[in-house]
C-alpha positions, 0 to 999 in steps of 0.5 A, a space after each residue: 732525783 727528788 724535786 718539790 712541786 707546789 702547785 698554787 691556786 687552781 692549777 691542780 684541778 688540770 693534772 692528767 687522768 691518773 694524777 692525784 690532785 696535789 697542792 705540795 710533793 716531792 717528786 722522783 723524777 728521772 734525771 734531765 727532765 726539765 721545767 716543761 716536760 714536768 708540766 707536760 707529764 702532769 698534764 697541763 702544759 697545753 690546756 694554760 699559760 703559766 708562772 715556773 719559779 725554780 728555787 725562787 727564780 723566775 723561769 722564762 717560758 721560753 726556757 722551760 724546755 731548757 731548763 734541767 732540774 735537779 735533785 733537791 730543787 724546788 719547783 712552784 707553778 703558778 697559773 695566770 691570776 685573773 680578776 675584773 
């Protein structure tokens, strides 16, 4: 299946060794594969906390793991915004 991945602001610089930095992909993906074990393969589910929008909808961190994509979604990861 193939999903959109936007990675907004600063949050490509963590992807995993490998990875090509990315702002916006399409993804092949293997079917079942969920909002967090997506952000687990590229890399940076345990270096920060995060946003998912999937399909413009708000996913809850507690549901990433539950949350199946499917082919034509578009998923958004959006890190923490910090200012001072």
């Amino acid at each position: 299946m193939r999903v959109n991945v936007k990675l907004m602001g600063w949050l490509r610089h963590y992807l995993r060794e490998g990875i090509e930095e990315f702002d916006d992909r399409d993804l092949d993906l293997a079917a079942g594969e969920t909002v967090g074990g997506l952000a687990s393969a590229l890399g940076f589910r345990d270096e920060l906390d995060f946003l998912a929008l999937l399909n413009g909808e708000r996913v809850p961190t507690e549901r990433f793991d539950q949350t199946t994509l499917n082919d034509g979604d578009a998923l958004v990861y959006i890190p923490p915004l910090k200012g001072g």
